[in-house]
C-alpha positions as CSV (number, residue, x, y, z in Angstrom):
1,X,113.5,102.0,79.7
2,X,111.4,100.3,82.5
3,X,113.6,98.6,85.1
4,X,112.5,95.5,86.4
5,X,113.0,94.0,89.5
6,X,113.7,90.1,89.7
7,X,113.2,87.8,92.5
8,X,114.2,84.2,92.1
9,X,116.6,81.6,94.4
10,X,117.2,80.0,90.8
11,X,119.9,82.1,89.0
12,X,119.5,80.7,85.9
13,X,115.7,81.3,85.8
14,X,116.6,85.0,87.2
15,X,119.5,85.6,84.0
16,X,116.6,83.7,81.4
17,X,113.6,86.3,82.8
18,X,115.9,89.2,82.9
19,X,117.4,88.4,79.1
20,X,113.7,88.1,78.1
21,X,112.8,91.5,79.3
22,X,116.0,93.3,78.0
23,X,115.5,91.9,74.7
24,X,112.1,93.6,74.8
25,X,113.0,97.3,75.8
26,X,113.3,96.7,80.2
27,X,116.3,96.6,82.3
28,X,116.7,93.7,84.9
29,X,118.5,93.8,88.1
30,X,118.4,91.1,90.2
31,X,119.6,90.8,93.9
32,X,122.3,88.1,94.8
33,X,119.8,86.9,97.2
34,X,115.9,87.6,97.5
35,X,116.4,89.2,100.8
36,X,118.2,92.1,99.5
37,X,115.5,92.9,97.2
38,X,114.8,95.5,99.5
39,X,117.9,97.7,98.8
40,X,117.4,98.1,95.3
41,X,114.1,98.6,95.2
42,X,115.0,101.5,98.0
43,X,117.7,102.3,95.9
44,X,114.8,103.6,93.2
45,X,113.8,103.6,89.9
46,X,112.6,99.9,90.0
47,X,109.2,100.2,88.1
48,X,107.9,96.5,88.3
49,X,108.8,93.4,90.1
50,X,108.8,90.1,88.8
51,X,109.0,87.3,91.4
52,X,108.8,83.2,92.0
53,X,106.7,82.4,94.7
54,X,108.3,79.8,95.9
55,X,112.1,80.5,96.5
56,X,114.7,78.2,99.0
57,X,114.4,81.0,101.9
58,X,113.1,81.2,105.2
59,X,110.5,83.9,104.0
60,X,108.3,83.6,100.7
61,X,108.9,85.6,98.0
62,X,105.0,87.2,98.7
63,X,106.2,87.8,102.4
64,X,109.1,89.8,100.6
65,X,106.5,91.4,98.1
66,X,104.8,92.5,101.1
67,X,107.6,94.3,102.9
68,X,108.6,95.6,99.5
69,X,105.2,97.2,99.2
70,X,105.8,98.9,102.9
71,X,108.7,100.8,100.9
72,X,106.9,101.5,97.7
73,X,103.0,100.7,98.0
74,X,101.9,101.3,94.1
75,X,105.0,98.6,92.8
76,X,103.5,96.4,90.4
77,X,103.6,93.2,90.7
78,X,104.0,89.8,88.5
79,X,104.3,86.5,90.6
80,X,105.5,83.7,88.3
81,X,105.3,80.1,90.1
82,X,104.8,76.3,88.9
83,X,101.9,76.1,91.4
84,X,98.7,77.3,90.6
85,X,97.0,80.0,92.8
86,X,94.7,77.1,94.5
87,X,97.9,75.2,96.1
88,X,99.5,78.0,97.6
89,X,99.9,77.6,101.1
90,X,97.3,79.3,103.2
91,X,100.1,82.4,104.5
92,X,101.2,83.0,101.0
93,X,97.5,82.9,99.3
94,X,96.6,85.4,102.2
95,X,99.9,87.5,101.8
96,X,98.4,87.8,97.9
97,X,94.9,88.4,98.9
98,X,96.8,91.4,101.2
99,X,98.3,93.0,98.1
100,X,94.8,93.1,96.6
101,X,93.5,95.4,95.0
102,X,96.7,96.8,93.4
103,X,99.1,95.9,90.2
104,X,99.0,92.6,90.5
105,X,99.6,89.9,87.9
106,X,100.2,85.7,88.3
107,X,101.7,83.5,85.7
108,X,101.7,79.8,85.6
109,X,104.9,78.1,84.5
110,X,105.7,77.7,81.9
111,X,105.0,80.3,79.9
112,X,106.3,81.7,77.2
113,X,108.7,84.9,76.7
114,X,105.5,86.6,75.0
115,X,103.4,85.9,78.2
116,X,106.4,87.5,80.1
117,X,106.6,90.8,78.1
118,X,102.8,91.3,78.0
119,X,101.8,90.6,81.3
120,X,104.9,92.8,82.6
121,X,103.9,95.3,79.4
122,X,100.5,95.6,81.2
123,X,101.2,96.4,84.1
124,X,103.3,99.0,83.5
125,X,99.8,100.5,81.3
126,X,98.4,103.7,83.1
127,X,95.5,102.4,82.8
128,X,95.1,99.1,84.4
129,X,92.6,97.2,85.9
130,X,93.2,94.4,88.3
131,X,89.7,92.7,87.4
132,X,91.0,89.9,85.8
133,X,93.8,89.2,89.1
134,X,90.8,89.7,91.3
135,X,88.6,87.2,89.6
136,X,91.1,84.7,89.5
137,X,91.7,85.1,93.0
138,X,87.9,85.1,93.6
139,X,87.8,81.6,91.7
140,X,90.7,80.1,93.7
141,X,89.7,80.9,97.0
142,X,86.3,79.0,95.9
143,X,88.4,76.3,94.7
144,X,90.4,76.5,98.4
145,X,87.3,76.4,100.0
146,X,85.5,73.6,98.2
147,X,88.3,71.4,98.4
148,X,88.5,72.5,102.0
149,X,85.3,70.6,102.0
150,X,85.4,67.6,99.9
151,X,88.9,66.5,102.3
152,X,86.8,67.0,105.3
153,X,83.7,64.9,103.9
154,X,86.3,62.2,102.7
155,X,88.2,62.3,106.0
156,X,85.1,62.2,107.9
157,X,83.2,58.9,105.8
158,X,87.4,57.5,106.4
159,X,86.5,57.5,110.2
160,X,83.1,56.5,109.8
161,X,84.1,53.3,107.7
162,X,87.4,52.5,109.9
163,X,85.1,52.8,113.4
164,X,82.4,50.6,112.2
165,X,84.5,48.1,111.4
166,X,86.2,47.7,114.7
């Protein structure tokens, strides 16, 4: 039975995930608090991590992801968050683009308990391929950039209609 590591400041949404997942053939431990994620995943036999990105914490879950990975560097990987990929905050989109390429999996809330058990079902595949994660991420980043671009232009005309009006 594959154990499944959950990392969420919201203990409700950790104890609905982990239900979930037990209901379909995993185990879930999850750490009183998402710092200590570290000792059970060094603890072993944690096969998959499932994690909000954004948790009440002074580090991001992805920043934990990333010193999870310095302990066990083939972990895979699903991020879950209400946020899509584009509105990350530049360190945490950065942190992901770090953990490429790799198992590596995002779902958008909300989803469905189906969404869960596939996407953490493929993973776990021996044969996986991250060509989907890394096309999505390909597509963000251009989204990142070109919005990047229209705030600029639209910042830019701001200062250009506010000075020639003085």
């Amino acid at each position: 039975m594959p154990r499944v590591l959950v990392i969420d400041d919201d203990q409700t949404t950790s104890q609905v995930i982990g239900d979930v997942l037990e209901r379909n053939g995993h185990t879930a431990v999850s750490p009183d608090k998402p710092w200590e994620a570290a000792r059970l995943l060094s603890d072993g036999g944690i096969d998959v991590i499932v994690a909000d990105v954004f948790i009440r914490s002074l580090i991001s879950s992805v920043q934990i992801v990333l010193a999870l990975r310095q302990v066990s560097s083939e972990i895979p990987v699903l991020f879950i968050s209400g946020t899509p990929l584009e509105g990350w905050s530049d360190r945490d989109f950065a942190g992901l683009e770090a953990l490429m390429p790799g198992r590596l999996e995002f779902l958008l809330k909300p989803f469905t308990a189906k969404a869960l058990v596939n996407s953490v079902s493929e993973l776990l595949e021996p044969n996986y391929d991250d060509v989907v994660m890394r096309s999505v991420m390909v597509l963000a980043k251009r989204w990142r950039d070109t919005t990047e671009i229209l705030d600029k232009s639209i910042r830019d005309a701001r200062g250009k209609r506010g000075s020639s009006a003085d």
